[in-house]
Residue frames as qw, qx, qy, qz and C-alpha x, y, z in Angstrom:
[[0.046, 0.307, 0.517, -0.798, 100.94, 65.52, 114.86],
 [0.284, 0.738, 0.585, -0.180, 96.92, 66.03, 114.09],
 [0.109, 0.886, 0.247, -0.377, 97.12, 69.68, 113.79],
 [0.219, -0.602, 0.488, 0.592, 100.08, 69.98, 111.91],
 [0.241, 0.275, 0.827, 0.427, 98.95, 67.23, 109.27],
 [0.058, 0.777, 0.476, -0.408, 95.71, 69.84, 109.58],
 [0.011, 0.839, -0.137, -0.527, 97.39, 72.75, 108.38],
 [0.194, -0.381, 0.710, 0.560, 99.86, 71.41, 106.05],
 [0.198, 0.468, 0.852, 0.127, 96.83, 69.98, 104.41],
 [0.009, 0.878, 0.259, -0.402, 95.10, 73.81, 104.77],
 [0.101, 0.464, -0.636, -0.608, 98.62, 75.71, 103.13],
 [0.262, -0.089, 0.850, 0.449, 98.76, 73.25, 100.41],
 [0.226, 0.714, 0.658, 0.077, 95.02, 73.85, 99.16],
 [0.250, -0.817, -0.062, 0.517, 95.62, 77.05, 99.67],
 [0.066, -0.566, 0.596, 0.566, 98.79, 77.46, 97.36],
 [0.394, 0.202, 0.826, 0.350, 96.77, 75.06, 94.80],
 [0.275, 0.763, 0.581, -0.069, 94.03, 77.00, 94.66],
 [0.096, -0.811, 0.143, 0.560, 96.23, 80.53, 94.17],
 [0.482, -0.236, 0.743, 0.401, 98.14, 78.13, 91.54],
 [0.351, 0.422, 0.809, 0.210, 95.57, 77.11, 89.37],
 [0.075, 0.889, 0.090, -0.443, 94.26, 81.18, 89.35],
 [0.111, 0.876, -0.147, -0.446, 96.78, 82.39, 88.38],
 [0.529, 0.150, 0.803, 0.231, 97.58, 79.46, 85.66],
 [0.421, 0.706, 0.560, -0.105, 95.30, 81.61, 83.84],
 [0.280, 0.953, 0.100, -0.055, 97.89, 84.24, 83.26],
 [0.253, -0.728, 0.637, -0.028, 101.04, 82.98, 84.07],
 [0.555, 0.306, -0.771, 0.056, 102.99, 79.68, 83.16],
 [0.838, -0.449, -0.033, -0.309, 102.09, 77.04, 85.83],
 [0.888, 0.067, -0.270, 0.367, 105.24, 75.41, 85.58],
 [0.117, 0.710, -0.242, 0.651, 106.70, 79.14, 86.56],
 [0.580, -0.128, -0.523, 0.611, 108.61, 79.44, 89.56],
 [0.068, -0.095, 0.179, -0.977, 106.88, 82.78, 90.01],
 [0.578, -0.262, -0.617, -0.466, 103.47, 81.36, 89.60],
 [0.715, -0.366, -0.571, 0.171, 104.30, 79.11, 92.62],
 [0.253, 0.004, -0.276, 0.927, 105.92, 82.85, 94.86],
 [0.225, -0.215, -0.001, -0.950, 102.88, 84.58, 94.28],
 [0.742, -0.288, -0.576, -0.186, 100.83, 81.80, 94.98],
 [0.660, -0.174, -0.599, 0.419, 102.53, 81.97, 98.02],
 [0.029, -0.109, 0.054, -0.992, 102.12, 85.54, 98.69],
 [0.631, -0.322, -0.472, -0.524, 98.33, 84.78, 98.38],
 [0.785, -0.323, -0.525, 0.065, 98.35, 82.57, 101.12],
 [0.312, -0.070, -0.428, 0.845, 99.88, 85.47, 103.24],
 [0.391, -0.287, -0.214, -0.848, 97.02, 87.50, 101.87],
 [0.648, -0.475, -0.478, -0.354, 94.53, 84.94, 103.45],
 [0.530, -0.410, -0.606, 0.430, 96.07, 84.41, 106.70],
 [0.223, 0.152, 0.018, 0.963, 96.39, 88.07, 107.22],
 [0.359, -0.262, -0.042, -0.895, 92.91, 88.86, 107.03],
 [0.817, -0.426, -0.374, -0.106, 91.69, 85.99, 109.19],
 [0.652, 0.011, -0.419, 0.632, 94.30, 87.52, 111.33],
 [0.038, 0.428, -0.097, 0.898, 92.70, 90.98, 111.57],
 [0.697, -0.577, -0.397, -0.156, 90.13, 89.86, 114.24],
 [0.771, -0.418, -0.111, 0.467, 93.17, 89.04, 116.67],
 [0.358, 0.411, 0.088, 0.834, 94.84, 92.80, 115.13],
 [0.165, -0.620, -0.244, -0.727, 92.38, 94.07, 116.48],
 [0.713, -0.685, -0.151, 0.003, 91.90, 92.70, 120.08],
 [0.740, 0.030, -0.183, 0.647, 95.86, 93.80, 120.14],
 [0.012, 0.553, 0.074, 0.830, 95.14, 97.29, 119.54],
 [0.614, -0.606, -0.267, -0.429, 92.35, 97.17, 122.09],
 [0.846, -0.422, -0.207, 0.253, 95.00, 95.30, 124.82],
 [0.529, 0.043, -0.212, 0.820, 97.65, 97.99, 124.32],
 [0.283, -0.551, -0.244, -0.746, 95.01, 100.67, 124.79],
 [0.785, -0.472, -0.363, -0.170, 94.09, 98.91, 127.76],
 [0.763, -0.281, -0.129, 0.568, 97.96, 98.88, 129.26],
 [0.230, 0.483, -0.022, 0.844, 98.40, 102.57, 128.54],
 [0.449, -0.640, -0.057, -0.621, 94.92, 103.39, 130.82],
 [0.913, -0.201, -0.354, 0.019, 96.41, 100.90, 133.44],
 [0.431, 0.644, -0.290, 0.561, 99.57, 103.02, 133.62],
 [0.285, -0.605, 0.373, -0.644, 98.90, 104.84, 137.62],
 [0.858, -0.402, 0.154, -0.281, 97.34, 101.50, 138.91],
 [0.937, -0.159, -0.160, 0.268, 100.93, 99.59, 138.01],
 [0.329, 0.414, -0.486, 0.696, 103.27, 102.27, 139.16],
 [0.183, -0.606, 0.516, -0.577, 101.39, 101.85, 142.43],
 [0.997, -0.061, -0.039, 0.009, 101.17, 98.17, 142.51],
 [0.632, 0.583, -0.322, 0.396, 105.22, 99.00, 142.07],
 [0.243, -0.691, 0.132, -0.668, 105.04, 101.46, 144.58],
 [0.774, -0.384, 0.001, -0.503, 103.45, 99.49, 147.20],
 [0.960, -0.160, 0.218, 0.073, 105.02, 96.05, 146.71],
 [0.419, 0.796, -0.436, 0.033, 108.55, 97.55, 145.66],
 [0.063, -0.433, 0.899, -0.016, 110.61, 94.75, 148.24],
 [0.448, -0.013, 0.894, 0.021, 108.36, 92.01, 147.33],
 [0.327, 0.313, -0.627, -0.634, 108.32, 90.87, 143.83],
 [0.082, -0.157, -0.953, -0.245, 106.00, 88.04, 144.19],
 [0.121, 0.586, 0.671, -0.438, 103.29, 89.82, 145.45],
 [0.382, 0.641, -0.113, -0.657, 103.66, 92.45, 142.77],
 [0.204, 0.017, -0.892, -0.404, 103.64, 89.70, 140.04],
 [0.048, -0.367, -0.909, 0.192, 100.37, 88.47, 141.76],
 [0.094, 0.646, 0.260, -0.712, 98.88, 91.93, 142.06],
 [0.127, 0.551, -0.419, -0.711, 99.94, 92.98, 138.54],
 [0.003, 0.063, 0.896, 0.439, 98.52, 89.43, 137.12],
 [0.051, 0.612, 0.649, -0.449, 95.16, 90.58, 138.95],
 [0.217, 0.654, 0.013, -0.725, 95.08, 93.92, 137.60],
 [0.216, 0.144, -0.696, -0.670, 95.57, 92.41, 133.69],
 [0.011, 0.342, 0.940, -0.014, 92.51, 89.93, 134.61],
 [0.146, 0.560, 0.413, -0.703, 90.35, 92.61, 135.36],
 [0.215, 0.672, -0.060, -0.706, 90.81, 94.87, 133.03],
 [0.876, 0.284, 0.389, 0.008, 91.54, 92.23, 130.28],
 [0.171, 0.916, -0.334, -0.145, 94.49, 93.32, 129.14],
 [0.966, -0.036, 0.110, 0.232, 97.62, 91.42, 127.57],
 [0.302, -0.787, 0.263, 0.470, 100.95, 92.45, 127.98],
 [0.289, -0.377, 0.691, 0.545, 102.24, 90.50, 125.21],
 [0.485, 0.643, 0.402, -0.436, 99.77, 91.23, 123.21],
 [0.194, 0.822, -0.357, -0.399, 102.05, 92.70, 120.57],
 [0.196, -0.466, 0.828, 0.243, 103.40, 88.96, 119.87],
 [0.665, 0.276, 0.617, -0.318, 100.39, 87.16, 119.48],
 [0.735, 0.625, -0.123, -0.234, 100.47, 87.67, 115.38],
 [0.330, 0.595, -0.721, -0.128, 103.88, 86.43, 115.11],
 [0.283, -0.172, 0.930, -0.158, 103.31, 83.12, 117.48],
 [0.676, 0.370, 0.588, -0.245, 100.18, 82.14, 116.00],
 [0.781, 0.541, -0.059, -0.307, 101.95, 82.13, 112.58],
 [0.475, -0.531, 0.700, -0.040, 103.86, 79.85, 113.96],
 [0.723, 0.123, 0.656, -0.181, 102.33, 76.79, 112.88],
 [0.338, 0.871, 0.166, -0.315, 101.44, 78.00, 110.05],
 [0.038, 0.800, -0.586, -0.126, 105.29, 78.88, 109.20],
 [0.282, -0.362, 0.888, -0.014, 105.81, 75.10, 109.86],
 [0.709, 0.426, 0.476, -0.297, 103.04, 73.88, 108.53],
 [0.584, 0.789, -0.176, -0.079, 104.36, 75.62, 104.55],
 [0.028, 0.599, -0.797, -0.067, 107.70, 74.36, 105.56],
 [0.524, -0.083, 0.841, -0.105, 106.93, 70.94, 106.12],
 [0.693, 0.640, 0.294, -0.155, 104.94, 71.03, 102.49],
 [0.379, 0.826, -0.417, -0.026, 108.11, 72.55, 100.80],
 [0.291, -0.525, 0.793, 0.108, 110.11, 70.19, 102.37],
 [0.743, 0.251, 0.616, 0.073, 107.71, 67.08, 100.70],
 [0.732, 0.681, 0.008, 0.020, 108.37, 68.74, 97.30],
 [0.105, 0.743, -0.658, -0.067, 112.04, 69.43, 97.69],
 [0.246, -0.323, 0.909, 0.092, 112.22, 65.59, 98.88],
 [0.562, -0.080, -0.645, -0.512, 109.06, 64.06, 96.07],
 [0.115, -0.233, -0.923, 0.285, 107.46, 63.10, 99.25],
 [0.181, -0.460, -0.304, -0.815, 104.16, 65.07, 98.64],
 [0.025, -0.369, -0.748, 0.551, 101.84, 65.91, 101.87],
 [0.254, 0.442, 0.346, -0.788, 98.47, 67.63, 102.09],
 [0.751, 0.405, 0.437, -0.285, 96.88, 67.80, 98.98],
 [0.329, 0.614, -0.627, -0.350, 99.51, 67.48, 96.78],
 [0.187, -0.174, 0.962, -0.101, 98.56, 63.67, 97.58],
 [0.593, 0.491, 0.361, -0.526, 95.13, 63.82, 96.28],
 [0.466, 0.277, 0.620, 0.568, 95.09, 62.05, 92.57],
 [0.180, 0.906, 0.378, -0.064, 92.54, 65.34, 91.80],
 [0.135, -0.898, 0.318, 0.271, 96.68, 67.30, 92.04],
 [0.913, -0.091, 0.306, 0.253, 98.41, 64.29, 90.61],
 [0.601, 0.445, 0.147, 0.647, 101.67, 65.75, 88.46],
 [0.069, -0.945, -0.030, -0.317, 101.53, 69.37, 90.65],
 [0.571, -0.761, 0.192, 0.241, 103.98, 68.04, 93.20],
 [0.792, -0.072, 0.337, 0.505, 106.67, 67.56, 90.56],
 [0.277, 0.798, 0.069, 0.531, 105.90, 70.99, 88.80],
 [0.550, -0.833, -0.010, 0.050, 106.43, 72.40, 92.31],
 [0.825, -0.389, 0.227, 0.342, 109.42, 70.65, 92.46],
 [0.711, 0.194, 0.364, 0.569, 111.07, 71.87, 89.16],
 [0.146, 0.918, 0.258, 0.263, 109.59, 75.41, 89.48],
 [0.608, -0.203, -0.094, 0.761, 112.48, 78.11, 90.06],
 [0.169, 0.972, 0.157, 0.047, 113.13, 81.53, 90.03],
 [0.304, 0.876, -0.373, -0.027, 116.16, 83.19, 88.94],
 [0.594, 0.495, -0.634, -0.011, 117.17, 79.80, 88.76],
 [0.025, 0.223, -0.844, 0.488, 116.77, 78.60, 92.12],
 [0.468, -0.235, -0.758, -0.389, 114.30, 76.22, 93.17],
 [0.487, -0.610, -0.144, -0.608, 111.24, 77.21, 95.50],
 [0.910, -0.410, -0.059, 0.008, 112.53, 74.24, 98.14],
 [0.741, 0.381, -0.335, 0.439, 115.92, 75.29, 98.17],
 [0.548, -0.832, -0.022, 0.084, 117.69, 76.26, 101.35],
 [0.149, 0.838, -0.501, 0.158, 120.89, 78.05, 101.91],
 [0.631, -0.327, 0.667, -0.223, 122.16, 74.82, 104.13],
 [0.753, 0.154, 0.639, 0.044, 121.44, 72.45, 101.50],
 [0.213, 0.763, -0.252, -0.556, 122.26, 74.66, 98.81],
 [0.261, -0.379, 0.849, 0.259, 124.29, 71.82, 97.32],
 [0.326, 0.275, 0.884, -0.190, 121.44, 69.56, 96.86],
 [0.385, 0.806, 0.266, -0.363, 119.91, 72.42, 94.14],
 [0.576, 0.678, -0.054, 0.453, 120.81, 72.96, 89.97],
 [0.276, 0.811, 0.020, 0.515, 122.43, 76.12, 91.30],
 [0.575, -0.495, -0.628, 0.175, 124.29, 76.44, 94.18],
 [0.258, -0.064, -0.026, 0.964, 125.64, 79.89, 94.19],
 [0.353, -0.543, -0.424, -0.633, 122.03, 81.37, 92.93],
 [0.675, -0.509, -0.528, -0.078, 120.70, 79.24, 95.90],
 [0.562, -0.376, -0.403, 0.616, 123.29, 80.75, 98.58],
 [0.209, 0.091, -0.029, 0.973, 122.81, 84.59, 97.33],
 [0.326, -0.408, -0.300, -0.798, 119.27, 84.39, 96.99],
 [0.650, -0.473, -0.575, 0.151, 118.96, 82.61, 100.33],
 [0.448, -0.193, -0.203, 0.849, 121.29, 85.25, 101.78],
 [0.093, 0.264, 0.282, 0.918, 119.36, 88.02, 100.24],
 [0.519, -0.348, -0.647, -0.436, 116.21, 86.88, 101.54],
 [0.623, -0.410, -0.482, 0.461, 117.30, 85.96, 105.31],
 [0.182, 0.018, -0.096, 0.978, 119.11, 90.04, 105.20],
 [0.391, -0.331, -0.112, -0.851, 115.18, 91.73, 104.33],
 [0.638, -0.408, -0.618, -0.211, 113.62, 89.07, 105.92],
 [0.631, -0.307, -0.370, 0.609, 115.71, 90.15, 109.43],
 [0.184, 0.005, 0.010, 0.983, 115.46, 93.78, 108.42],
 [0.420, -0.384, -0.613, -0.548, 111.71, 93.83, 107.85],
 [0.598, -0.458, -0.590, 0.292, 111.46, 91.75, 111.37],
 [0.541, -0.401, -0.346, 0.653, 113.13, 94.23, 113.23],
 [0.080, -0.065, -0.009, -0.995, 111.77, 97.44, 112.00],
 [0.508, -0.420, -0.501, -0.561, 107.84, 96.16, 112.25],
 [0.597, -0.540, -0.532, 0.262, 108.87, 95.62, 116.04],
 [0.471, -0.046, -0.044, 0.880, 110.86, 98.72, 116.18],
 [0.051, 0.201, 0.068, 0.976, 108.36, 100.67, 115.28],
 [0.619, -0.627, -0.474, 0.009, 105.72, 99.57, 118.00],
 [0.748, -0.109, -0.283, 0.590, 108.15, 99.91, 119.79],
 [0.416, -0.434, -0.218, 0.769, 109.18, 103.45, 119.59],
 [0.181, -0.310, -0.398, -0.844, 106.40, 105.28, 117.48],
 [0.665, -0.414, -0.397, -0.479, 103.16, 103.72, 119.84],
 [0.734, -0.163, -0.606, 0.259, 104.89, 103.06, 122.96],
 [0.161, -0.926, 0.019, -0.341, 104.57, 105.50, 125.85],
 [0.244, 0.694, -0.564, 0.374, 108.01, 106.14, 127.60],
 [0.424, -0.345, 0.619, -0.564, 106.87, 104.70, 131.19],
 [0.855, 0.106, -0.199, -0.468, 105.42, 101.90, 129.56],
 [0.520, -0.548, 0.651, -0.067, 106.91, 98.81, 131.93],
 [0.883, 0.200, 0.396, 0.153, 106.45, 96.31, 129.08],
 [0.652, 0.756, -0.004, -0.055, 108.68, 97.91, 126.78],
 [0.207, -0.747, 0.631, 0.032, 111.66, 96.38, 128.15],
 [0.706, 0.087, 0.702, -0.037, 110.40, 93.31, 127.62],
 [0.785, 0.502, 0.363, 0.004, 109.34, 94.09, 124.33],
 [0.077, 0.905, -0.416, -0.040, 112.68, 95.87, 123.62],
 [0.467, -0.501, 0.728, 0.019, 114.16, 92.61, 124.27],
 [0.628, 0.229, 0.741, -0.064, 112.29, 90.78, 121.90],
 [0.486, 0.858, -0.126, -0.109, 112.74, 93.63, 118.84],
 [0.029, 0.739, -0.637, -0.218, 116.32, 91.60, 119.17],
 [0.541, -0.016, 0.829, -0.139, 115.27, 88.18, 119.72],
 [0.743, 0.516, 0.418, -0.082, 112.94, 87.51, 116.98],
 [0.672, 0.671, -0.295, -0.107, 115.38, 88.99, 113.90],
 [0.389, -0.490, 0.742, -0.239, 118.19, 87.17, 116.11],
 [0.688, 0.181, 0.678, -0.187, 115.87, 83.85, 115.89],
 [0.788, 0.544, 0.223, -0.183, 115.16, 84.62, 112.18],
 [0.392, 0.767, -0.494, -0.114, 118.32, 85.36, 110.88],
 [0.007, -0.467, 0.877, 0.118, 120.14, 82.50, 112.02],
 [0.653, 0.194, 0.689, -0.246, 117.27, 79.78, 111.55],
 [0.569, 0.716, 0.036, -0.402, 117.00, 81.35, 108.14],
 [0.152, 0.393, -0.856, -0.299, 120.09, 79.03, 106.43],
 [0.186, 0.128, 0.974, -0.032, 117.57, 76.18, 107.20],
 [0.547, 0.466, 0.510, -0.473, 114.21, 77.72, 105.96],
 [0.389, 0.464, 0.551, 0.575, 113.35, 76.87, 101.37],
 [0.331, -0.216, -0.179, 0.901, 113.15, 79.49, 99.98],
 [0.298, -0.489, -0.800, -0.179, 109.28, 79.57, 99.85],
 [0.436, -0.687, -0.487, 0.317, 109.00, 79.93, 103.74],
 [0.390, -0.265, 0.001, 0.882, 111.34, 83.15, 103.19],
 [0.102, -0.324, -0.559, -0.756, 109.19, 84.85, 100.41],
 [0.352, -0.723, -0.578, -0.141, 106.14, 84.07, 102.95],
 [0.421, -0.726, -0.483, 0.249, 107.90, 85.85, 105.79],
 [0.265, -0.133, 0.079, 0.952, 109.06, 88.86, 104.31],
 [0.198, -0.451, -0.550, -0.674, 105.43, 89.09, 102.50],
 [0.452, -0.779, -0.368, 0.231, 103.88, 88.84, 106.50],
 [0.358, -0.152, -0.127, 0.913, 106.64, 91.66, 107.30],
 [0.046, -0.030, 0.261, 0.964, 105.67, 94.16, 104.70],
 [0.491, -0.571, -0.635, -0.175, 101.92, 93.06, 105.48],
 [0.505, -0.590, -0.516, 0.360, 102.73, 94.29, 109.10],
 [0.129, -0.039, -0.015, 0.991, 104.71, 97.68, 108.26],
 [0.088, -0.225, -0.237, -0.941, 101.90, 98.98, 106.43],
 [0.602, -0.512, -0.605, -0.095, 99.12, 97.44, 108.92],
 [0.541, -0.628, -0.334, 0.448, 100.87, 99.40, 111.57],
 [0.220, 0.049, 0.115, 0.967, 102.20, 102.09, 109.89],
 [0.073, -0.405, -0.381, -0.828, 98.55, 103.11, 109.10],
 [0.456, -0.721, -0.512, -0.101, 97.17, 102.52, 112.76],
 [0.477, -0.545, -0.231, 0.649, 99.86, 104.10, 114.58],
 [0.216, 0.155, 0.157, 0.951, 98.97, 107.19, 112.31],
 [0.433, -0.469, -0.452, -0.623, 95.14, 107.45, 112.42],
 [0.807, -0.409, -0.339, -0.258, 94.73, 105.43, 115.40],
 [0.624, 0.259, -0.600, 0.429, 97.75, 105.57, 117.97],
 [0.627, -0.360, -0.569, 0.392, 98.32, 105.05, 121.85],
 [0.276, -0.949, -0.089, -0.125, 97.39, 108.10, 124.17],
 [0.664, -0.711, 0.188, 0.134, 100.88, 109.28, 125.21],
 [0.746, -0.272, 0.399, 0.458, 102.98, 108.46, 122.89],
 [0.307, -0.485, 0.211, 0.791, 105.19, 109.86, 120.53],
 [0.132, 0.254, 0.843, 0.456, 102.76, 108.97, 117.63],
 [0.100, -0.812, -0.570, 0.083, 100.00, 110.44, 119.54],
 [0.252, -0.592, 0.059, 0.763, 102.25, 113.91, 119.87],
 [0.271, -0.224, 0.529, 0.773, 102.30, 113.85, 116.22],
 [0.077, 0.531, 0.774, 0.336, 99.09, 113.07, 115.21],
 [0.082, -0.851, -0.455, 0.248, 98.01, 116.02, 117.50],
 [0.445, -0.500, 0.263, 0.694, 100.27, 118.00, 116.04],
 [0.218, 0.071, 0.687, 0.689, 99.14, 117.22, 112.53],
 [0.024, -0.756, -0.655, 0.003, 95.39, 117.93, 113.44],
 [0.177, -0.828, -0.187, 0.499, 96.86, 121.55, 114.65],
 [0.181, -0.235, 0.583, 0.756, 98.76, 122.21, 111.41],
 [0.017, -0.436, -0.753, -0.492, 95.71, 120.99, 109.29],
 [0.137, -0.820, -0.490, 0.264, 93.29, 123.29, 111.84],
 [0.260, -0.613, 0.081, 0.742, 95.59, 126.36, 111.28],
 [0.177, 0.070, 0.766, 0.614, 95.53, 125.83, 107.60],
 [0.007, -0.648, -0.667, -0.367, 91.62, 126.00, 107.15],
 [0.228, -0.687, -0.336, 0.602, 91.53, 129.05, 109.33],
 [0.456, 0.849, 0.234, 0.131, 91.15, 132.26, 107.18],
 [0.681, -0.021, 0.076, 0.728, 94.60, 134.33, 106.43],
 [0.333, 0.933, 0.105, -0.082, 94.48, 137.89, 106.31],
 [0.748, 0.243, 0.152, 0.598, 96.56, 139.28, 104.10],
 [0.317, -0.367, -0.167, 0.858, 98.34, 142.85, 104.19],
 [0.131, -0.268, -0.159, -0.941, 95.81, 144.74, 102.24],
 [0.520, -0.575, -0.629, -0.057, 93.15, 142.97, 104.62],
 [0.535, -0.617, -0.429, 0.387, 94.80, 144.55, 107.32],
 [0.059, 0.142, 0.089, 0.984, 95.89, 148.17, 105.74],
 [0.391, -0.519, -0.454, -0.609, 91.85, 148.34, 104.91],
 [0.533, -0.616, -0.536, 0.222, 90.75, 146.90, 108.86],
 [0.348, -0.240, -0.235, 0.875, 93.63, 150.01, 110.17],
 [0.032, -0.282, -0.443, -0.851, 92.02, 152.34, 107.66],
 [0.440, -0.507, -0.681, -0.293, 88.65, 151.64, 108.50],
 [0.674, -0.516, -0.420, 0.321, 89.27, 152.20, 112.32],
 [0.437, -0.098, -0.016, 0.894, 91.01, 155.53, 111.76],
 [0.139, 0.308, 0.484, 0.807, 88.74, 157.25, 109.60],
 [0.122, 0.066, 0.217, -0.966, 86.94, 160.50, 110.72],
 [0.215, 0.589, 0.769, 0.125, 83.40, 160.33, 109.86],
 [0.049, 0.346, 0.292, 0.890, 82.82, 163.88, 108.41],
 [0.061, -0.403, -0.660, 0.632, 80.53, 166.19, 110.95],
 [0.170, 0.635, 0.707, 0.260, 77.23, 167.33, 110.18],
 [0.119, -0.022, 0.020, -0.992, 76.70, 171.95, 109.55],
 [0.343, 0.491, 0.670, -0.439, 73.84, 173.48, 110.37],
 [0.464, 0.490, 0.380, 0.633, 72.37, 175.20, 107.08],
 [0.231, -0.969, -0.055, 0.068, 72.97, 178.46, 108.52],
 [0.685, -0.439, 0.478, 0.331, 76.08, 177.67, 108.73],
 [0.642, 0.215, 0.568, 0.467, 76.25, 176.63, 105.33],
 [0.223, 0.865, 0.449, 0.009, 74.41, 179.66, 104.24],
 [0.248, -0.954, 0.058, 0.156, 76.72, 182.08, 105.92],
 [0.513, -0.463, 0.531, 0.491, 79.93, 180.58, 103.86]]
């Protein structure tokens, strides 16, 4: 396929170019060399990703203020479900809203995902692709190939384990990898989910369904992915916590339980700067408010005592 040969051709420059960096400080032959190199190459998609971060934000914003018009599109067309599907695809057109808005980073690094597998697979099998075919790389696909960490080799998979120096290395550190990689998954949906989601929110069954589906999907695909592709998608993971951790603090969904908190913190931090009196402030204020003012004699008066 074009696009795929595309990409795999994209990664693979990519992870050369990270390579050759950090060459500068690091064994090249290193199996870590070739991890962080990969890590990089989360870095870059990531931030050519934040464009499309951002129209998410903007589309769940959009399905919060949408709320009244689809509980009475519900309302209305409660015994006929094709007309509220029709209605309810109307109202997202309008207003330009996507429901599934919230997936859109993980499906478009699809490819991507396949794209670095299908490169790890040419080094695991000396068939090189992208530019590891270029004579300018000549001798990189075979460092690839031989590079390892803690003894296991960057193309190794838990499935083929066999087929690697090490296969015990290869089946714990696959195993290790698939466990955060599945635990990651499902807390970066989890907490959409139930930090930025507003209780009445009708997508959040759907997307309640899919905070099982996708670590589901990863955990058991994960005996077939090298253990490369694993490294990448635990680095995207922990890329997403803290990408969402810091909008749904600063920046979170009217209504929800995030938004309760943030307003919460604003009123803690508002009380705080407020001035404090303290108990001789307020002896002195009582004082003050008590005290006689002394009346004025005439000097007669004064005279005559």
């Amino acid at each position: 396929m074009f696009v795929l040969d595309w990409l795999k051709t994209g990664v693979s420059w990519i992870l050369v170019q990270f390579h050759q960096f950090l060459s500068n400080f690091l064994s090249p032959a290193s199996g870590w060399t070739w991890v962080l190199s990969i890590m990089g190459l989360v870095i870059v998609i990531r931030i050519a990703l934040i464009p499309l971060f951002v129209k998410q934000i903007k589309s769940q914003r959009n399905l919060q203020l949408i709320q009244p018009q689809i509980k009475e599109i519900q309302r209305k067309y409660k015994g006929d479900k094709e007309m509220q599907s029709q209605e309810m695809m109307k109202l997202y057109r309008e207003t330009g809203t996507n429901p599934l808005a919230s997936c859109l980073p993980i499906l478009l690094q699809a490819p991507i995902f396949f794209a670095l597998f299908g490169v790890l697979q040419g080094i695991a099998k000396m068939q090189p692709v992208g530019v590891f075919t270029w004579a300018k790389y000549a001798g990189l696909a075979q460092q690839a190939h031989d590079a390892q960490i803690f003894g296991v080799p960057i193309y190794g998979t838990f499935k083929d384990a066999a087929q690697t120096p090490n296969p015990t290395a290869t089946h714990v550190l696959s195993i290790l990898l698939i466990i955060v990689m599945t635990i990651t998954t499902f807390t970066t949906q989890r907490q959409l989910i139930v930090k930025n989601s507003a209780p009445d929110n009708p997508m959040v069954k759907q997307q309640k369904i899919m905070l099982y589906v996708f670590p589901l999907v990863f955990a058991i695909g994960g005996i077939n992915f090298p253990i490369g592709v694993l490294v990448y998608w635990f680095t995207t993971n922990l890329w997403t916590m803290g990408q969402q951790f810091y909008v749904i603090r600063n920046n979170p969904q009217p209504g929800t339980p995030a938004h309760e908190a943030k307003l919460a913190r604003q009123a803690a931090k508002d009380a705080a700067k407020a001035p404090v009196s303290t108990d001789v402030d307020i002896a002195a204020d009582a004082e003050a408010t008590t005290r006689v003012q002394p009346k004025k004699t005439s000097r007669a008066k004064r005279k005559s005592s």
